[in-house]
C-alpha positions in Angstrom: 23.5 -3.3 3.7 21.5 -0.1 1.9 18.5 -0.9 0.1 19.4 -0.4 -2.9 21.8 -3.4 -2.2 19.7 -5.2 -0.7 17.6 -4.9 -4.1 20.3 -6.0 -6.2 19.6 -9.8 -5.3 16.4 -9.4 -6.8 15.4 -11.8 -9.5 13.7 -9.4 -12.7 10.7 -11.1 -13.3 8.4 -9.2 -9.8 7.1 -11.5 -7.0 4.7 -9.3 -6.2 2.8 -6.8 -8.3 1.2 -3.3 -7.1 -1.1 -1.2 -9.2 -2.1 2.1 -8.2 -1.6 5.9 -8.5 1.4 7.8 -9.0 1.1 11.3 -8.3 2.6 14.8 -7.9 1.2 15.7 -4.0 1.5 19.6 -2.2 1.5 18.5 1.2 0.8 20.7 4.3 1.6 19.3 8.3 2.4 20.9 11.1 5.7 20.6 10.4 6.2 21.8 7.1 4.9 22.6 3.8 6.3 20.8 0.6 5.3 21.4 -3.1 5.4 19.1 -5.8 7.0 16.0 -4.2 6.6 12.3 -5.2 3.5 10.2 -4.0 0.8 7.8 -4.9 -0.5 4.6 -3.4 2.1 2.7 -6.0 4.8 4.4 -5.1 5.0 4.3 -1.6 3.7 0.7 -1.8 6.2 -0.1 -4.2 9.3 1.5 -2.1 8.1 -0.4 0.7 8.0 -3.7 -0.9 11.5 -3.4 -2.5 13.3 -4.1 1.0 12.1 -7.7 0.5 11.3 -9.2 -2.7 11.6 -8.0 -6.7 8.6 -5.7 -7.2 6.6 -4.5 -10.4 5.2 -1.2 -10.2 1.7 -0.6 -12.7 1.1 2.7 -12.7 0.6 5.8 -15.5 2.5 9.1 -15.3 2.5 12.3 -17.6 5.2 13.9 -19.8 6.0 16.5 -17.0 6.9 13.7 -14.5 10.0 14.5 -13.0 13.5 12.1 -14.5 14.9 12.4 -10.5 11.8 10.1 -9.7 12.0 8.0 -12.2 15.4 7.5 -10.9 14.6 7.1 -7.6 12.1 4.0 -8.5 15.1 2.5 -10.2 17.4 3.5 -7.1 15.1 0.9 -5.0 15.4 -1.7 -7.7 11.8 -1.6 -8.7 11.1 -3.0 -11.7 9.4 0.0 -14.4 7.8 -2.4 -17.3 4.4 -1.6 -16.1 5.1 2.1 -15.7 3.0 4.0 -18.6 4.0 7.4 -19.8 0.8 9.2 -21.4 0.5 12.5 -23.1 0.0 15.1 -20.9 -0.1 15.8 -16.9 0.5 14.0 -13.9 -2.1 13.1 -11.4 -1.5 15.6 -8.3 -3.3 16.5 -5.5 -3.2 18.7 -2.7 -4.4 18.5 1.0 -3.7 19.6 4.6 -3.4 18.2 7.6 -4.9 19.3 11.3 -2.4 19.3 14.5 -3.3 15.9 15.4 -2.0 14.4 11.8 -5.4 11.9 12.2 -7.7 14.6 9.6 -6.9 15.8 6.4 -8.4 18.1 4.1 -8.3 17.6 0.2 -7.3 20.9 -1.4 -7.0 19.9 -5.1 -7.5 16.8 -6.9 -6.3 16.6 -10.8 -6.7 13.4 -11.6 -4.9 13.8 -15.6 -3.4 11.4 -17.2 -4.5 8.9 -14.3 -8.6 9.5 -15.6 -7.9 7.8 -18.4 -5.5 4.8 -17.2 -6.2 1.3 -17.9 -3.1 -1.3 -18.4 -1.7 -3.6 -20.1 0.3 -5.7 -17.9 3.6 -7.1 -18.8 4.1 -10.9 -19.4 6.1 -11.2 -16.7 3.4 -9.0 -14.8 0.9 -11.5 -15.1 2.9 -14.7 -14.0 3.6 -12.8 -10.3 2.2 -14.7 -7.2 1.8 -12.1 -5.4 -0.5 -9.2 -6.5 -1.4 -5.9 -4.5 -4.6 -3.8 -5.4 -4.2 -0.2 -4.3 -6.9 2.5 -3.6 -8.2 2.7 -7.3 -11.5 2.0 -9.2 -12.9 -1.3 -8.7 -13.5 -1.3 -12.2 -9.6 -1.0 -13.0 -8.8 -3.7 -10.3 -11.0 -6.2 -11.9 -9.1 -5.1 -15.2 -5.7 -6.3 -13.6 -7.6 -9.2 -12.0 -8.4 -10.8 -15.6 -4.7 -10.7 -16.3 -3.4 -12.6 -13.7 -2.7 -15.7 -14.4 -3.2 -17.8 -10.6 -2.1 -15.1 -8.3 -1.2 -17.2 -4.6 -2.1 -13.9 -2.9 -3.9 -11.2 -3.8 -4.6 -8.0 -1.4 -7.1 -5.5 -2.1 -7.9 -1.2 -0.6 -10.5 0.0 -1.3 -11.8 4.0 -0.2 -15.4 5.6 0.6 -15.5 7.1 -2.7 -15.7 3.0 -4.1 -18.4 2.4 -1.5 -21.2 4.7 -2.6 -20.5 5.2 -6.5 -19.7 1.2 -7.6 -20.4 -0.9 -5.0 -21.4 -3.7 -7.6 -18.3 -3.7 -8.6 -16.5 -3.6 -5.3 -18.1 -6.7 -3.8 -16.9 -8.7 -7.4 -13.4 -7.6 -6.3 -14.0 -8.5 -2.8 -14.9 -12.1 -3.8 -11.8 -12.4 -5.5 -9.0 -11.7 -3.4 -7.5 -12.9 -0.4 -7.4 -10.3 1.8 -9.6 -7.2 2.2 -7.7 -3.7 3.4 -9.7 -0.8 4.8 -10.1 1.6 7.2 -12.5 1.7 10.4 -15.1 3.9 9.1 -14.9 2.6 5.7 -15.3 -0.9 6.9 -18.4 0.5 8.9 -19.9 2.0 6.2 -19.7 -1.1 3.8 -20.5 -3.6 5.8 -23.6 -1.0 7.3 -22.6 -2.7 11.0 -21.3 0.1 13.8 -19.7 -2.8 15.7 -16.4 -3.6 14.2 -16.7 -7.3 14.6 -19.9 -7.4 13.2 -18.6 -5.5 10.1 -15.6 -7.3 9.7 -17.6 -10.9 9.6 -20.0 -9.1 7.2 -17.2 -8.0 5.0 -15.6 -12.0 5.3 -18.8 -13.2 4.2 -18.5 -11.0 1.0 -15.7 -13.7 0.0 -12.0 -12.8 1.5 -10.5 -15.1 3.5 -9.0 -12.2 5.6 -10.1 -9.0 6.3 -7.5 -6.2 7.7 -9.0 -3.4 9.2 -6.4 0.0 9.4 -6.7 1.9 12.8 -4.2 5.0 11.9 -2.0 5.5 15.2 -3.6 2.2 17.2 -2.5 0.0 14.3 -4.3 -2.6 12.8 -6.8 -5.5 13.0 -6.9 -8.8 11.5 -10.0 -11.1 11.3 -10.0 -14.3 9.9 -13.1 -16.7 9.8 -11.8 -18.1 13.4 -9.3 -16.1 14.6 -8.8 -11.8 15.8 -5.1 -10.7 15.9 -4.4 -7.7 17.2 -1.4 -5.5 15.8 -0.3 -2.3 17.3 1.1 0.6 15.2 5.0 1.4 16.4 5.2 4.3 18.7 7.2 7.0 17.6 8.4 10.0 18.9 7.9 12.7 15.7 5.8 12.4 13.3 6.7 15.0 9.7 4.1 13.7 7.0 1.6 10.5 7.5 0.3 10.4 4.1 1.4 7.3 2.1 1.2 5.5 5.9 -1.4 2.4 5.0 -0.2 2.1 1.2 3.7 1.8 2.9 2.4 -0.7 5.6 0.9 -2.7 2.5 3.4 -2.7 0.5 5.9 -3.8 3.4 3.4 -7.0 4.3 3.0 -7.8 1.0 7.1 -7.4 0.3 7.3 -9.9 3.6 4.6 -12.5 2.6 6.1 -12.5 -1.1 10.0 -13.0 0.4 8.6 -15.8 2.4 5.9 -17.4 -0.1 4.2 -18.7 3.0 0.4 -17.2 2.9 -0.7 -19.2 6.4 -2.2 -17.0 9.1 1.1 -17.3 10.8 3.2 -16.1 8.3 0.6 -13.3 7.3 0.8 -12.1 11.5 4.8 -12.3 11.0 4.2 -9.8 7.8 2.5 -7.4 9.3 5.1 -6.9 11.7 7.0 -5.3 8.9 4.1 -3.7 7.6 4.2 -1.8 10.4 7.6 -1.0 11.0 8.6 0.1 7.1 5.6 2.6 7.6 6.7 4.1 10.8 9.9 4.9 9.0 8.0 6.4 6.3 5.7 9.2 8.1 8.9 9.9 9.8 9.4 12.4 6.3 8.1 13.5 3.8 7.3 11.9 0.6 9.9 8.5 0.2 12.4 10.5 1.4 12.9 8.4 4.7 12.5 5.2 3.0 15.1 6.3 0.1 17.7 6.3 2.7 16.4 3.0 5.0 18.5 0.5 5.1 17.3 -3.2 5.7 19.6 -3.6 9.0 17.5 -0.9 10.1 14.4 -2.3 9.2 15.2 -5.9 10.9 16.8 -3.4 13.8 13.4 -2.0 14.5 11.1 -5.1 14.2 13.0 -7.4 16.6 12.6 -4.3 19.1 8.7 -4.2 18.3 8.5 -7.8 18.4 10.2 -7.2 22.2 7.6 -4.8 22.7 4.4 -6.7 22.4 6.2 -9.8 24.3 3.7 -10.7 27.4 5.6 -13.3 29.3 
């Protein structure tokens, strides 16, 4: 079964909601270099997230935003109500990648019709249970926050960029959501502790019950108040184009959790195992492109492998 059949079974109203940035990315690797191709945190979020529950996308794109992708959300089953079209251009952005994939270099950053964005969500929007905060301004996450109406789960990422210019604002979000999303340095430089336990029981005082902590190619960490789980990233043979990597493993978890409805530590361990997986498939091309042709026999084919992997009896 494709995904876009898979999708089909979908209820309309979204289980899960993601807000974030849609954008128009150049993209160099060591593999290749590919202009003007479809990214964002909502939109490889979103993709993820359709292989397992009914998904809302919020996000704002310009009158030049390509028709083929508006298609290609649609293709997945993703539901469009909160997807604004503004007057003007697209958020794009340009970077390049070293040989090791692990640093990047920002080129260009036009932020356009994305400076300016600040939703209204749908009815059906606001009813979700399930609610994922991409990289964006705390300021604009505490926006969608007052328009929930009692969100079961909500997942928050958060960037450097967040961290020095609004903290205040930050550590509001942070008290309000579920689960806190960021990377090793960035968790570091919040919490102001070098040791990564230390900062993660920092950043679990700030108010999340969870705290996921992103370690690129070594996977991931996840610290609860009494509890460490320890999630390694599936090993893969070629890598073309890891951008879109954490916002793909996101959106997968949260497509998991949201299929399930279960939010206990259990079930949140079981989700990240698809986390995981849906993002190796993704940095296996560029752009949505590997995840436009995924299907969800392939996705269950590769997590009962990795689950065989990390088996220790």
């Amino acid at each position: 079964m494709d995904n876009t059949q898979a999708v089909k079974q979908h209820s309309d109203s979204p289980r899960l909601v993601v807000v974030g940035s849609i954008g128009i990315d150049t993209i160099e690797t060591p593999k290749a270099r590919r202009q003007n191709i479809l990214g964002g945190s909502a939109s490889y979020g979103c993709a993820a997230a359709s292989f397992f529950t009914a998904v809302g996308l919020v996000g704002v794109v310009g009158t030049d935003f390509p028709p083929a992708y508006v298609d290609l959300y649609k293709r997945l089953g993703i539901n469009l109500e909160g997807l604004q079209t503004v007057e003007g251009k697209t958020f794009q952005w340009e970077g390049v990648y070293e040989t090791n994939l692990d640093n990047r270099r920002t080129l260009r950053t036009d932020l356009n019709v994305f400076a300016s964005f600040r939703p209204d969500l749908p009815a059906s929007y606001r009813k979700a249970p399930f609610l994922f905060l991409a990289n964006i301004s705390p300021d604009l996450q505490l926006h969608v926050l007052d328009q929930m109406e009692k969100p079961q789960f909500v997942v928050a990422d958060t960037m450097d960029l967040w961290i020095n210019n609004t903290r205040e604002d930050l550590q509001k979000v942070i008290g309000r959501v579920d689960l806190l999303t960021m990377n090793e340095s960035e968790a570091r430089h919040l919490s102001g502790k070098k040791a990564l336990l230390r900062a993660a029981r920092m950043l679990l005082g700030m108010g999340p019950k969870y705290v996921l902590i992103k370690k690129g190619e070594h996977g991931s960490v996840l610290f609860s108040k009494d509890s460490i789980f320890l999630m390694p990233a599936y090993p893969l043979e070629d890598v073309r184009d890891p951008t879109g990597a954490g916002d793909s493993f996101a959106g997968g978890f949260m497509g998991a959790l949201a299929a399930n409805g279960d939010t206990s530590e259990s079930a949140i361990r079981k989700a990240m195992v698809y986390g995981s997986v849906v993002a190796s498939f993704g940095v296996e091309e560029f752009s949505l492109e590997r995840l436009q042709v995924l299907t969800v026999d392939q996705v269950e084919e590769r997590a009962s492998l990795f689950r065989s992997m990390m088996r220790c009896e």
